[in-house]
C-alpha positions in Angstrom: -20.0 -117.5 -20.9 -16.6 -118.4 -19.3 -17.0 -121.6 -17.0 -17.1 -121.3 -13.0 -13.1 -121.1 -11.8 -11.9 -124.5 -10.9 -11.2 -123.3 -7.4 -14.6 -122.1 -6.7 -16.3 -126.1 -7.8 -13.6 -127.8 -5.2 -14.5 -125.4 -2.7 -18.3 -125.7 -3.2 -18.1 -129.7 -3.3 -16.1 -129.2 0.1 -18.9 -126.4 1.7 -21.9 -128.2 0.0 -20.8 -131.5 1.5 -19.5 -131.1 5.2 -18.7 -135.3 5.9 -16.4 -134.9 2.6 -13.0 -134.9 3.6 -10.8 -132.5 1.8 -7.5 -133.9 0.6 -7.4 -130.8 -2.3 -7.1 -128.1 -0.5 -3.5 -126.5 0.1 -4.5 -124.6 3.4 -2.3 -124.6 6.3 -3.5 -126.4 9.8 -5.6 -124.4 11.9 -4.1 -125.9 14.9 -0.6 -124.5 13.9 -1.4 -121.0 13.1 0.6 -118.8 15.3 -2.4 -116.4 17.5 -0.3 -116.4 20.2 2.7 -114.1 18.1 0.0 -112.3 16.4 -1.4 -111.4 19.7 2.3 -110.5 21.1 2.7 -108.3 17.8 -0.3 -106.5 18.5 0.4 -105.7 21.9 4.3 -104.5 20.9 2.5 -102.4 18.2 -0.1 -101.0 20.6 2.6 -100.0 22.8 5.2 -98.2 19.8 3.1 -96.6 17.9 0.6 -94.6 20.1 -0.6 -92.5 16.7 -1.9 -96.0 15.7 -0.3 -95.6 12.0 -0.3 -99.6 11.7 -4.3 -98.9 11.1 -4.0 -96.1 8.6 -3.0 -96.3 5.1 1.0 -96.9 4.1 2.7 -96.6 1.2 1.7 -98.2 -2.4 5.1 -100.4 -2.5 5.1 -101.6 1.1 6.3 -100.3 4.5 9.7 -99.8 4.2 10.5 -101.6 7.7 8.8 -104.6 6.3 11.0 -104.4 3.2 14.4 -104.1 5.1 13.4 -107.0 7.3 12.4 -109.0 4.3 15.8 -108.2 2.4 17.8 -109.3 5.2 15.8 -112.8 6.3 16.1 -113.7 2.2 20.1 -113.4 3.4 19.7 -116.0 6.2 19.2 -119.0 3.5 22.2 -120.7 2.2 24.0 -119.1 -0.5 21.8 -116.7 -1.0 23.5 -113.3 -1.5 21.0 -111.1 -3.7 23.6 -109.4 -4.8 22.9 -105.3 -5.6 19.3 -105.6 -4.2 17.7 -104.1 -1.4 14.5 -102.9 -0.2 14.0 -100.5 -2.9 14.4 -103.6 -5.2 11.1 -104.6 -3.7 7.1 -104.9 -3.6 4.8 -105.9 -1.1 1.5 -107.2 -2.4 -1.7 -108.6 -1.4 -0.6 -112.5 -1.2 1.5 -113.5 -4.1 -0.8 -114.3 -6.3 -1.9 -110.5 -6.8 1.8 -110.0 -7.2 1.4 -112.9 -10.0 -1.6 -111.5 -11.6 0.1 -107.9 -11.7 2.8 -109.3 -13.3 0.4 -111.0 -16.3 -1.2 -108.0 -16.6 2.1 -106.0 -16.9 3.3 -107.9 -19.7 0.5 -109.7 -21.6 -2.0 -108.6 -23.5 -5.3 -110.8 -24.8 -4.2 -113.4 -26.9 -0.6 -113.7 -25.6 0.9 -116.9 -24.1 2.7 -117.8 -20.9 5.7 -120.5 -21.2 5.0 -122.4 -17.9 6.1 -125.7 -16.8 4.5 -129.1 -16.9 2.9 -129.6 -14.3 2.2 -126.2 -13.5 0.2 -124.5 -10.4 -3.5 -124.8 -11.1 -4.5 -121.5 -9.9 -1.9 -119.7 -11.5 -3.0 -121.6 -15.1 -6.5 -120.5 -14.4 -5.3 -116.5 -13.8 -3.8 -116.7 -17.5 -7.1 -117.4 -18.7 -9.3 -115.5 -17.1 -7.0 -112.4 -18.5 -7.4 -114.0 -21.6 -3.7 -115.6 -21.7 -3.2 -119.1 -23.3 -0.5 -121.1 -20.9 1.8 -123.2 -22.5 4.2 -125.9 -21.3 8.1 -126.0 -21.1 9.6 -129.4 -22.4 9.0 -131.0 -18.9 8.9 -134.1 -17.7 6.3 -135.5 -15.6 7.8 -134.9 -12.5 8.4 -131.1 -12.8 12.2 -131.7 -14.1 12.7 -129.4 -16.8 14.3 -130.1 -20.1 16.8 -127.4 -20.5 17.8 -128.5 -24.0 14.4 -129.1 -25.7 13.8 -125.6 -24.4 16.7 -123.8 -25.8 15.9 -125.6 -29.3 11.9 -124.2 -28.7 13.7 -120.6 -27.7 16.0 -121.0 -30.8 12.8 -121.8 -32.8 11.1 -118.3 -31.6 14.1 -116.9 -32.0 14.7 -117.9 -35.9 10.7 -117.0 -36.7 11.6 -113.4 -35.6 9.4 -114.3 -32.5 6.8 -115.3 -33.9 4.4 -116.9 -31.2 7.2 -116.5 -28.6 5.8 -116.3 -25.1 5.7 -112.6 -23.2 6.6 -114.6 -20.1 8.0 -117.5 -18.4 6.7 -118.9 -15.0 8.9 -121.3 -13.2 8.8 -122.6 -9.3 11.7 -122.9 -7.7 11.4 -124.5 -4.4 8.9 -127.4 -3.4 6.8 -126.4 -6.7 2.5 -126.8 -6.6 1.9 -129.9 -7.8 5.1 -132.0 -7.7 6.9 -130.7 -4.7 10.2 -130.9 -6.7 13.0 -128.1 -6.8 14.6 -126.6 -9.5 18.2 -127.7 -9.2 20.8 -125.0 -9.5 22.4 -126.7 -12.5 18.6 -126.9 -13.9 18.8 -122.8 -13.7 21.9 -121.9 -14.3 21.2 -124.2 -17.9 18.1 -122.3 -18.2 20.1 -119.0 -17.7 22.2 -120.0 -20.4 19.6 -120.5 -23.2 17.9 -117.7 -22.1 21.0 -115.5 -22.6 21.4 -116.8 -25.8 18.0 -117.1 -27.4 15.7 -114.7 -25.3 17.5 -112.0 -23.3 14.6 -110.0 -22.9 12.0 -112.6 -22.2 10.8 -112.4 -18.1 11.1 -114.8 -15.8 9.0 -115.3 -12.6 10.6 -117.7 -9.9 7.6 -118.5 -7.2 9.4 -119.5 -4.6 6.1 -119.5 -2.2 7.0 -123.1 -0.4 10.3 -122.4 0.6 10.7 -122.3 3.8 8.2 -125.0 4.7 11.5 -127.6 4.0 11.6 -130.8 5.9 15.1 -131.6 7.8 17.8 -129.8 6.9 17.9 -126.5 4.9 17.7 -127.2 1.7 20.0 -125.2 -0.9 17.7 -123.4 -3.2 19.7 -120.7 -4.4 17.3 -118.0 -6.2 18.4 -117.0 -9.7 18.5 -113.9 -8.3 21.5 -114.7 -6.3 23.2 -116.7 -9.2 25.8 -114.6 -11.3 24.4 -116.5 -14.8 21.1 -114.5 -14.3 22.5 -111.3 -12.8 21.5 -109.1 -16.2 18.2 -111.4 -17.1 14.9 -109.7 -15.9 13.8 -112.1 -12.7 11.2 -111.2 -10.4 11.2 -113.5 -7.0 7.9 -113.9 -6.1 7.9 -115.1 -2.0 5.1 -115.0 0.6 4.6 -114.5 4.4 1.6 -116.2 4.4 1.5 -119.6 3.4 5.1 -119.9 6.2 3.0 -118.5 9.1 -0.6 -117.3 8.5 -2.5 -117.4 5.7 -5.4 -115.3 6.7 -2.5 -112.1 6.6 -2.3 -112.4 2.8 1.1 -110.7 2.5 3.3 -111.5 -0.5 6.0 -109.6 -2.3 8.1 -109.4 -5.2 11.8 -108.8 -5.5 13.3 -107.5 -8.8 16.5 -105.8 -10.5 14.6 -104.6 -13.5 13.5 -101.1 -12.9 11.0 -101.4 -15.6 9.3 -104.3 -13.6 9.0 -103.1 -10.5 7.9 -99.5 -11.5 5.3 -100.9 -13.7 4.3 -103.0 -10.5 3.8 -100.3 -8.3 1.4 -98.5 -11.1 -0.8 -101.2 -11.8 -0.8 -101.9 -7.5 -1.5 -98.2 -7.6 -4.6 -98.4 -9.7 -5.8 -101.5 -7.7 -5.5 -100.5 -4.3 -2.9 -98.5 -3.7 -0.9 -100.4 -0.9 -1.1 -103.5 0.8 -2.9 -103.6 4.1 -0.9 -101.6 6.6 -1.8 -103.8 9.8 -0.8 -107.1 8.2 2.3 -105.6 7.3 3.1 -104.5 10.9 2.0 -107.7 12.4 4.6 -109.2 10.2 7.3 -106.8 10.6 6.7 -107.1 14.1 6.8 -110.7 13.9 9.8 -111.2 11.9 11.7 -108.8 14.2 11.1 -110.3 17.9 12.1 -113.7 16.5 8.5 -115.0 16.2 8.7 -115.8 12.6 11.4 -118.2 12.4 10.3 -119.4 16.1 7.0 -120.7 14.0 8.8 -122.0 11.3 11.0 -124.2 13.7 8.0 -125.6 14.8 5.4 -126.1 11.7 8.1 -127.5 9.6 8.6 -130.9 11.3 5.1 -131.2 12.0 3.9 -130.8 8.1 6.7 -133.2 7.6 5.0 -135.6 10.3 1.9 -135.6 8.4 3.3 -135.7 4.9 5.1 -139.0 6.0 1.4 -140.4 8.0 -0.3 -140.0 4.1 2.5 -142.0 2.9 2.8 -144.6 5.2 -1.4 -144.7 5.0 -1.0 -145.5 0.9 2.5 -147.4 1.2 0.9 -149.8 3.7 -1.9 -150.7 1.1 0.1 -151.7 -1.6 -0.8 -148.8 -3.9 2.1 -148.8 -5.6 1.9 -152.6 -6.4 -1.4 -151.4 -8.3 0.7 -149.1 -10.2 0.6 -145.8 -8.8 4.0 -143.9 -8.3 5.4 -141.4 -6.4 8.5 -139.6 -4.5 8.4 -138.3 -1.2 8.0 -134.5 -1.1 11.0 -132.8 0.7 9.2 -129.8 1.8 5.9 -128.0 1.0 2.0 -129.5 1.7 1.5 -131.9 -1.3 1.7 -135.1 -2.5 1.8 -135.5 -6.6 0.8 -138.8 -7.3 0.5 -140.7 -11.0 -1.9 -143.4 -11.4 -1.5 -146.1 -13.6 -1.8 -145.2 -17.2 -5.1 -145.3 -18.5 -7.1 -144.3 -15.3 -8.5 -141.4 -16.3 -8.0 -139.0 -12.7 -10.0 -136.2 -14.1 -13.6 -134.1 -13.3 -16.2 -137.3 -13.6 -13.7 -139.6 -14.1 -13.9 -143.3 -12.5 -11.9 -141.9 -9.9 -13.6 -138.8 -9.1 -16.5 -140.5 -8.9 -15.8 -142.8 -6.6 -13.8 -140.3 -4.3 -17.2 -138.6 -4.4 -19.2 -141.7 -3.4 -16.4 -142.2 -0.7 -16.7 -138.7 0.7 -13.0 -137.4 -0.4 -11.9 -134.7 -2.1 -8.8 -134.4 -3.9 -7.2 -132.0 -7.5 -7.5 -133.5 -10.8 -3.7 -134.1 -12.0 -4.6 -132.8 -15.6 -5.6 -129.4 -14.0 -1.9 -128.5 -13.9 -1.4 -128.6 -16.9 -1.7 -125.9 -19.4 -3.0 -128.5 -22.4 -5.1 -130.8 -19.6 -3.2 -133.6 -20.3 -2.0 -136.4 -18.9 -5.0 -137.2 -17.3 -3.4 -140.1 -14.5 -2.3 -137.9 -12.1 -3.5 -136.6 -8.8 -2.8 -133.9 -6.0 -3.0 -134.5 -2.4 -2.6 -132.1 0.1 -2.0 -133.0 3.8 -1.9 -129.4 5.2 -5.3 -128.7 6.4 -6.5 -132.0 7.8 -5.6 -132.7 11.4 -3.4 -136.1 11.2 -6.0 -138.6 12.0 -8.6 -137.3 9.9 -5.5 -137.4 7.2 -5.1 -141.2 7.9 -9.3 -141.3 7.1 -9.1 -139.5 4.2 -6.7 -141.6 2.9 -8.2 -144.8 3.4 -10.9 -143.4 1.4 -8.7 -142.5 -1.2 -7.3 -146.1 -1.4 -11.0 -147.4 -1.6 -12.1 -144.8 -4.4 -8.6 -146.0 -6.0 -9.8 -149.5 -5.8 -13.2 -149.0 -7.2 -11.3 -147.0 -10.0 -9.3 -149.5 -10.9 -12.0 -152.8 -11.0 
């Protein structure tokens, strides 16, 4: 029997246990999500489309106004040019991570492995295997950073064993990644691109790119690989979202991709599952995204999540933690916090320190979850999205406490 998904035991500790405060889980503040231009989409739909198609089925790849829309706001971010693609290039999805778990099933069989980086996004870990696909870390180091020669001497390796245990993928986050909230530097990809060309030319790549444009300050340059010239002719599928940006509940992602191969096979396996994304989110999004209310949201959510990312750190700075060794850099963008403990506290289910954040009523992820071999086990995720900023401040007090206990 397979064991219980580690999502569903973090989000029956926080259901079974309603004084626990949740510093685990990466949802977006209630108080921010944007009813008022969902209600104004509605209306502007209600009043456009009197044959009410925005309630009827659409098409298995997406709503083509959707698509366009989507093509052209990916233009408004610096440098980013996605050159030769269009709509057509595209696929809308049910939230990215059907998008992802298409693409698994697309290219893995039972058995396979996934080259992912170290750390990795948890959920996306526990997709590969449940589909029966062992994940397996890129030379990383422990902050995301990836080492882009010890990879091309593992791709050479592959290479020279006729591809012998070679991955069928590779699954790399580009912007603000989940767990470290670190970017992939354009010098990082266009290295990558480089040993990809030369030892793996056929080997897919996915860029999630689902935290982008929850930046803080500035826009950040992020350049896809999609837009860089070293990746033009290396099969890349951009995997974005609407819904984490502006409302989750909407569960709209999409996929962007040169390879005809890719995207076709998409579009069958979406076709066998439900053959098209819901047609009202769409619309509400389109909708949204046209009127101006989209980026209007983002103008406003961004310095508030930045707000509360820097009350958690002044909460935990203010304490001294990392005077008791723990060690961390401020997240740019995104809803986390990736923090590792000193070495040899173990962070991990029934650890000291899960045990006392139990006994303290606070909920936070295992660091070892991230990664595809479970280890190191001294680091920890903490997501300020959800909690409203004073309960944030509460939660991590109680952190700091558990932390203590740990520790002594």
């Amino acid at each position: 029997m397979r064991e219980e998904p580690v999502i569903t035991r973090l989000m029956t500790a926080a259901l079974e246990r309603p004084e626990l405060l949740s510093l685990a889980a990466g949802f977006t503040d209630n108080s921010r999500l944007p009813a008022a231009a969902v209600e104004r989409a509605v209306a502007a739909l209600r009043a456009s489309d009197p044959g009410k198609t925005y309630l009827q089925y659409g098409r298995n790849a997406g709503d083509p106004e959707l698509r366009a829309a989507l093509a052209e706001h990916l233009r408004s971010f610096p440098e980013e040019t996605l050159p030769g693609l269009g709509p057509d290039d595209m696929i809308v999805t049910n939230g990215s991570q059907q998008l992802l778990y298409m693409t698994v099933q697309l290219f893995c069989d039972p058995g396979d492995t996934v080259w992912v980086q170290a750390p990795s996004y948890f959920v996306f870990l526990e997709l590969l295997r449940g589909l029966g696909v062992r994940p397996v870390s890129m030379p990383s180091a422990p902050d995301g950073a990836v080492d882009t020669e010890a990879c091309r001497r593992q791709l050479r390796q592959w290479r020279a064993a006729g591809g012998a245990g070679r991955p069928r993928l590779a699954y790399l986050m580009g912007a603000f990644a989940n767990p470290s909230a670190r970017s992939l530097s354009k010098e990082e990809k266009a290295a990558l691109a480089e040993a990809f060309r030369a030892e793996a030319p056929d080997l897919p790549v996915v860029e999630d790119m689902a935290y982008r444009e929850l930046f803080f300050g500035e826009p950040p340059t992020v350049t896809s690989m999609l837009s860089m010239e070293a990746w033009h002719d290396h099969p890349v599928l951009y995997a974005g979202t609407l819904t984490k940006p502006f409302a989750t509940g909407l569960k709209t992602g999409y996929g962007l991709t040169r390879s005809t191969v890719w995207r076709e096979g998409l579009e069958r396996i979406k076709g066998h599952q439900d053959f098209g994304s819901s047609q009202f989110a769409q619309a509400v999004l389109r909708e949204a995204l046209r009127c101006g209310d989209y980026a209007h949201h983002l103008r406003e959510v961004r310095p508030f999540y930045a707000v509360k990312a820097a009350r958690l750190e002044d909460v935990l700075e203010r304490a001294g933690l990392r005077a008791q060794g723990w060690h961390w850099e401020s997240p740019r963008g995104g809803l986390l916090l990736w923090l590792r403990a000193p070495d040899g506290l173990d962070t991990s289910f029934d650890g000291p320190l899960w045990r006392a954040a139990m006994d303290e009523s606070v909920l936070y992820v295992p660091g070892d979850l991230c990664f595809a071999e479970g280890a190191p086990r001294n680091f920890v995720r903490l997501s300020f999205g959800a909690l409203a900023a004073e309960r944030i401040e509460e939660a991590a007090r109680r952190f700091l406490r558990a932390a203590a206990r740990a520790a002594g």
